[in-house]
ROTOR-162847 format. One record per residue: residue number from 0; residue in three letters; chain; x, z, y of N, C-alpha, C, O, CB in turn. Coordinates in Angstrom, 1 decimal, decimal comma, always signed. Glycine has a CB too. Example, Ala and Ser with C-alpha at 12.3 -4.5 7.8 and 13.67 -1.06 7.14 Angstrom:
BEGIN
0/ala/A/+13,2/+7,8/-5,7/+12,3/+7,8/-4,5/+13,2/+7,8/-3,3/+14,2/+8,5/-3,3/+11,3/+9,0/-4,5
1/ser/A/+12,8/+7,1/-2,2/+13,7/+7,1/-1,1/+12,9/+7,9/+0,0/+13,4/+8,0/+1,1/+14,1/+5,7/-0,6
//
This chain:
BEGIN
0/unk/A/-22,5/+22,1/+27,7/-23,3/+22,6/+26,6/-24,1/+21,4/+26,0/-24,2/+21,1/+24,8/-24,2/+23,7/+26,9
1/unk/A/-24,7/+20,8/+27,1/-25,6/+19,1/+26,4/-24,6/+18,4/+25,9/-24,9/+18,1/+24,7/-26,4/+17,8/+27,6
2/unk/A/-23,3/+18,0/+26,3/-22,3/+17,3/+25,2/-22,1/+17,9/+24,1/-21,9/+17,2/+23,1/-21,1/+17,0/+25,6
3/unk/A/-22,0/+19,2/+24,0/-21,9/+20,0/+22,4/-23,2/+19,5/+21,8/-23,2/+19,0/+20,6/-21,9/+22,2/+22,4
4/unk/A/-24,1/+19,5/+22,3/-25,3/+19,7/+20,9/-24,9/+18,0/+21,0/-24,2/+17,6/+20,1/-27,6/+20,5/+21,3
5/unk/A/-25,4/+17,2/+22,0/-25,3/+15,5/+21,2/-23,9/+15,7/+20,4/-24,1/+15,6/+19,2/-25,2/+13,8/+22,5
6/unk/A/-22,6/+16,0/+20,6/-21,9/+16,0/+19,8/-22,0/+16,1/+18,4/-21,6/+15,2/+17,6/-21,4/+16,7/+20,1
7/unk/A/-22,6/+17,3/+18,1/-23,0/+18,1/+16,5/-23,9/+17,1/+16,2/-23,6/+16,7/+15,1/-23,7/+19,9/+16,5
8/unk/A/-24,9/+16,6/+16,6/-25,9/+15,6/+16,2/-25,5/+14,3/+15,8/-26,1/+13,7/+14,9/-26,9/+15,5/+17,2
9/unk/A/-24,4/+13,6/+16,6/-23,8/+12,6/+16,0/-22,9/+13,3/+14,9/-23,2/+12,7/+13,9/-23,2/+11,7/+16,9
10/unk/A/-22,4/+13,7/+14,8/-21,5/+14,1/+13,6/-22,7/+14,0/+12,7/-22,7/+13,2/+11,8/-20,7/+15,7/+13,6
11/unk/A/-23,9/+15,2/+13,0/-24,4/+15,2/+11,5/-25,0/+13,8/+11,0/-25,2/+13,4/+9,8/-25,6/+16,5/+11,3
12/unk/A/-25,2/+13,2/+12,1/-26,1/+11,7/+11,5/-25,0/+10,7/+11,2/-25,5/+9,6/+10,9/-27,4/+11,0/+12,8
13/unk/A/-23,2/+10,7/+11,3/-22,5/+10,1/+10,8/-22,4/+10,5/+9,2/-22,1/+9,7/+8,3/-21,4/+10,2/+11,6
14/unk/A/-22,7/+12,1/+9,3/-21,9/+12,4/+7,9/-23,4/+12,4/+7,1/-23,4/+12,5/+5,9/-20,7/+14,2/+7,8
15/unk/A/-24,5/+12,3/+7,6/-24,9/+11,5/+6,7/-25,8/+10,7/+6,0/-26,5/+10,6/+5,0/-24,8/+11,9/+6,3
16/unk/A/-25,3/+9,8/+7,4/-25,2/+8,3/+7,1/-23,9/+7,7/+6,5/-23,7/+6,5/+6,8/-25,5/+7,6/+8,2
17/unk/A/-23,2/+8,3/+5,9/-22,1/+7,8/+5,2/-22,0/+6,7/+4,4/-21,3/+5,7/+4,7/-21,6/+8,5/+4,6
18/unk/A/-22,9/+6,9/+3,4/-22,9/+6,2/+2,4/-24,1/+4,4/+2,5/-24,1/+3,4/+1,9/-23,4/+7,4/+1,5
19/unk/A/-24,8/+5,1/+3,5/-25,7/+3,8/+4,0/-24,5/+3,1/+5,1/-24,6/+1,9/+5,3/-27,4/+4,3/+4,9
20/unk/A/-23,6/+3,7/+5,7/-22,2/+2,9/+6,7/-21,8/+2,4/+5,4/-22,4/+1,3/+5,1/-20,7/+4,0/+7,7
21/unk/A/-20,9/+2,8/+4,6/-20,2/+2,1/+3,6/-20,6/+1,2/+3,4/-20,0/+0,2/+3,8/-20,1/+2,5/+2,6
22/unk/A/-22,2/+1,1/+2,5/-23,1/+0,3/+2,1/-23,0/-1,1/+2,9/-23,2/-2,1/+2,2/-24,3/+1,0/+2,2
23/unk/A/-22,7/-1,0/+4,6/-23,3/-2,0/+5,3/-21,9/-2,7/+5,6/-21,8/-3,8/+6,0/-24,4/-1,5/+6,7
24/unk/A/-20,9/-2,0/+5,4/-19,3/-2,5/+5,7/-19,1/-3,2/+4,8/-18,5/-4,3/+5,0/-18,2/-1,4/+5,8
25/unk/A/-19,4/-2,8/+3,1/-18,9/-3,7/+2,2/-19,9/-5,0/+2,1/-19,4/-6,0/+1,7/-18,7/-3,0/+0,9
26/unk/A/-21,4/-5,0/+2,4/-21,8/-6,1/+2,1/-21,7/-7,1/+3,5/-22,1/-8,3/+3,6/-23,0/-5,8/+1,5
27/unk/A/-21,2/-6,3/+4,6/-20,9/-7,3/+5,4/-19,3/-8,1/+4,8/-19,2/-9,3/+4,5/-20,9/-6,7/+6,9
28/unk/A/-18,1/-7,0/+4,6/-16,9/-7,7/+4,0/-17,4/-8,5/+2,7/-16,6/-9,4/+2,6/-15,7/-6,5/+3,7
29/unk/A/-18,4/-8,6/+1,4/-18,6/-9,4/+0,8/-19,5/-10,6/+1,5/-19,2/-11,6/+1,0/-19,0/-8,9/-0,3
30/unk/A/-20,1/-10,7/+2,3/-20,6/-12,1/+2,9/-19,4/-13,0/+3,0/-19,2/-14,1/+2,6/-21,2/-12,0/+4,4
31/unk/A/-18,7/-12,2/+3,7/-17,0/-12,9/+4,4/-16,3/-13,8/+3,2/-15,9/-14,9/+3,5/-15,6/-11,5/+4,9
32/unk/A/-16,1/-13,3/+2,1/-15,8/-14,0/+0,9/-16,5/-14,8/-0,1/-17,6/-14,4/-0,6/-15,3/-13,4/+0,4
33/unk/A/-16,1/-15,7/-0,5/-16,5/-17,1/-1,0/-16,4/-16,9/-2,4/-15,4/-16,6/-3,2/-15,6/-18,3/-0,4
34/unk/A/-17,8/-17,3/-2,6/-18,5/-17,1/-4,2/-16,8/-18,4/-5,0/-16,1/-19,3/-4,6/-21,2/-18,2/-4,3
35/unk/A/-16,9/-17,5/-6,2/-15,7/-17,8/-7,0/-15,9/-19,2/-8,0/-15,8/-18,5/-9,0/-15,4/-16,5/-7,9
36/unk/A/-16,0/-20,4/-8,5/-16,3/-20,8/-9,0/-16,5/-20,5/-10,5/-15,4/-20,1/-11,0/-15,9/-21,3/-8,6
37/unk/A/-17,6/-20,4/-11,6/-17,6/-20,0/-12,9/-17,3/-21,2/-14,2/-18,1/-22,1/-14,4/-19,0/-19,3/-13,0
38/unk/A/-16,1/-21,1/-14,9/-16,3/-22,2/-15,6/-17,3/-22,4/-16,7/-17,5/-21,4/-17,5/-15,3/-22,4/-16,0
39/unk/A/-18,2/-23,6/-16,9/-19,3/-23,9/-17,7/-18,9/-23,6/-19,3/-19,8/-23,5/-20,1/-19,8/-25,5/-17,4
40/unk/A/-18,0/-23,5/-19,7/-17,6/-23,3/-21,3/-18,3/-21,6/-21,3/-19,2/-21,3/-22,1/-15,3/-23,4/-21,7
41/unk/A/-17,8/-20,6/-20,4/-18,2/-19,2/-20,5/-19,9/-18,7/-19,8/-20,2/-17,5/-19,7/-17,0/-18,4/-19,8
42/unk/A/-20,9/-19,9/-19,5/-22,3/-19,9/-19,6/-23,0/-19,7/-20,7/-23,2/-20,6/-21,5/-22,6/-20,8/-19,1
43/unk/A/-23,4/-19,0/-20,8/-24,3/-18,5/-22,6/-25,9/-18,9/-22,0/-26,5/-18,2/-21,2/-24,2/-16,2/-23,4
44/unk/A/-26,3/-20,3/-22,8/-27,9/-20,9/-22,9/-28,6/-20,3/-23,5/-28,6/-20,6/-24,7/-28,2/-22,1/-23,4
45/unk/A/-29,4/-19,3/-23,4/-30,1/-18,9/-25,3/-31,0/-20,0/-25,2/-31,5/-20,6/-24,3/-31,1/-17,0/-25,8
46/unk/A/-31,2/-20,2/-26,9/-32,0/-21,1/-27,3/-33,1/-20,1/-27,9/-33,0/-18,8/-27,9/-31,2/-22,2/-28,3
47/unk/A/-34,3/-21,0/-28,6/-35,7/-20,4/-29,2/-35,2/-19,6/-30,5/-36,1/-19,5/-31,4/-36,9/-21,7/-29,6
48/unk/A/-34,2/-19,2/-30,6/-33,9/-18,4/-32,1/-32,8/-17,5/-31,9/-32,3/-17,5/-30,8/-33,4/-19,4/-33,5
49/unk/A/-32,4/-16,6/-33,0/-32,0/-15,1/-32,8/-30,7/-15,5/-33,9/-30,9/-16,0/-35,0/-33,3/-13,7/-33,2
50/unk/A/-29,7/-15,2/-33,4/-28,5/-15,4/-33,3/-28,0/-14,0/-33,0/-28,6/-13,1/-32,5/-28,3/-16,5/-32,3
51/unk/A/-26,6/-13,8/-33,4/-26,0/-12,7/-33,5/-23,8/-13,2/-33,2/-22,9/-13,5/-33,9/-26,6/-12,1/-35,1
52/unk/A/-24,2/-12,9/-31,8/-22,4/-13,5/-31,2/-21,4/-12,0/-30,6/-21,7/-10,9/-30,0/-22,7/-15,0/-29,4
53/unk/A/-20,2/-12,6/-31,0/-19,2/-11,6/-30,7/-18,7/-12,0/-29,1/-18,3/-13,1/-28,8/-17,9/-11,7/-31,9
54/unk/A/-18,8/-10,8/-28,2/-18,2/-11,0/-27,1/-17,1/-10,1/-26,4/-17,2/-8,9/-26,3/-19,1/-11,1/-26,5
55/unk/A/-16,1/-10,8/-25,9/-14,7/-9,7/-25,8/-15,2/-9,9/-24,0/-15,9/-10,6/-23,4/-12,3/-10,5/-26,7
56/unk/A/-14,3/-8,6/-23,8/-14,3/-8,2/-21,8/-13,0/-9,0/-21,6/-12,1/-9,1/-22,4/-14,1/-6,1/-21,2
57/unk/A/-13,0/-9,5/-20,6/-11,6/-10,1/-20,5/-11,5/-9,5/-18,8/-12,2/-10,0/-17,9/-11,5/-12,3/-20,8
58/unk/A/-10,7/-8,4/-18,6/-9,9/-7,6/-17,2/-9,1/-8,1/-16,9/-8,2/-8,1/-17,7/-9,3/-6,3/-17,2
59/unk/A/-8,9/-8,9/-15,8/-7,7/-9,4/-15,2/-7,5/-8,8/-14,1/-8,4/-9,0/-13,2/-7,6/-10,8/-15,0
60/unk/A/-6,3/-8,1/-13,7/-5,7/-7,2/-12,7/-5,3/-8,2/-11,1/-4,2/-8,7/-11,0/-4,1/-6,6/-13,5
61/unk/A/-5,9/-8,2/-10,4/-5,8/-9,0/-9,1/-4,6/-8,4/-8,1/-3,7/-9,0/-7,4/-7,3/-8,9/-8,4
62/unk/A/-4,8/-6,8/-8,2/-3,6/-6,4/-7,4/-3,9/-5,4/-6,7/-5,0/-5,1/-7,0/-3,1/-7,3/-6,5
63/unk/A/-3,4/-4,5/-5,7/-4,3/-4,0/-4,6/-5,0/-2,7/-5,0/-5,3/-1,9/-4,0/-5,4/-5,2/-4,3
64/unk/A/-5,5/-2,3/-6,5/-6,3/-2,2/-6,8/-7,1/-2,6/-7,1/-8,1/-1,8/-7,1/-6,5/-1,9/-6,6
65/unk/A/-7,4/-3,8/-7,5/-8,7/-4,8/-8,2/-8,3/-5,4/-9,0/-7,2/-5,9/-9,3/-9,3/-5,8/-7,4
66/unk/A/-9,7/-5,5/-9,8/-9,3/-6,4/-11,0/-10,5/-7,2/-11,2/-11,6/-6,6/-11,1/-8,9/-5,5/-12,2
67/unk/A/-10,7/-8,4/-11,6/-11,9/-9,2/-12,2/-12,5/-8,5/-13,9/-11,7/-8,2/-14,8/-11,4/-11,1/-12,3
68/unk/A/-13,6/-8,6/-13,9/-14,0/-8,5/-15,5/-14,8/-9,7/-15,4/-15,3/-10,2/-14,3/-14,7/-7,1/-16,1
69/unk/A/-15,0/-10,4/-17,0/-15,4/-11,3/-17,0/-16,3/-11,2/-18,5/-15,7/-10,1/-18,6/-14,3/-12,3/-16,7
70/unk/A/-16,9/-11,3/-19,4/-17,6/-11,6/-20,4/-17,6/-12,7/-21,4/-18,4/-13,6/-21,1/-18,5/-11,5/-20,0
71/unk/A/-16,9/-12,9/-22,3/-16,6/-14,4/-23,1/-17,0/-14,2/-24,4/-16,6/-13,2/-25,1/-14,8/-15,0/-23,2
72/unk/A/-17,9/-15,0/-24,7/-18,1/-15,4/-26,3/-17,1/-16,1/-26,8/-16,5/-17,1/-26,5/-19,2/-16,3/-26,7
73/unk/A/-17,1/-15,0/-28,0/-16,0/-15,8/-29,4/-16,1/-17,4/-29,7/-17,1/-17,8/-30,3/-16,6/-15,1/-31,0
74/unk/A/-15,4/-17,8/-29,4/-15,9/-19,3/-30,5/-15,0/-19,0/-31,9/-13,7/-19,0/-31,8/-15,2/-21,2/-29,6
75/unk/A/-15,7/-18,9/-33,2/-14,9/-18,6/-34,0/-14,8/-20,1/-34,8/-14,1/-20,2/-35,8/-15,3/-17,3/-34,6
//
């Protein structure tokens, strides 16, 4: 009967701690991977004045289910 109740007690503190497990799985699997390099053309500096720029999403499909998004100013 003492293995039933710790039983039910870990269940309930797995199910819910779910989301804090997830939480600690993915940011350990993102440590594991290596920051991506960004190219300097798609860095936006603001300067001391107000300006008004066009910016497209650029989705690129990785595979797997994943995809990168990225943010690019127009150069018109």
């Amino acid at each position: 009967m003492r293995y039933l109740i710790w039983g039910v007690i870990i269940i309930f503190v797995l199910w819910k701690g779910k989301d804090y497990l997830r939480g600690a799985v993915l940011s350990w699997k993102n440590r594991k991977q290596k920051p991506q390099q960004v190219d300097t053309d798609l860095i936006y500096v603001p300067v001391l004045s107000s300006r008004v720029f066009n910016f497209s999403i650029e989705i690129k499909e990785i595979g797997e289910g994943k995809a990168s998004i990225a943010v690019i100013k127009n150069i018109l």
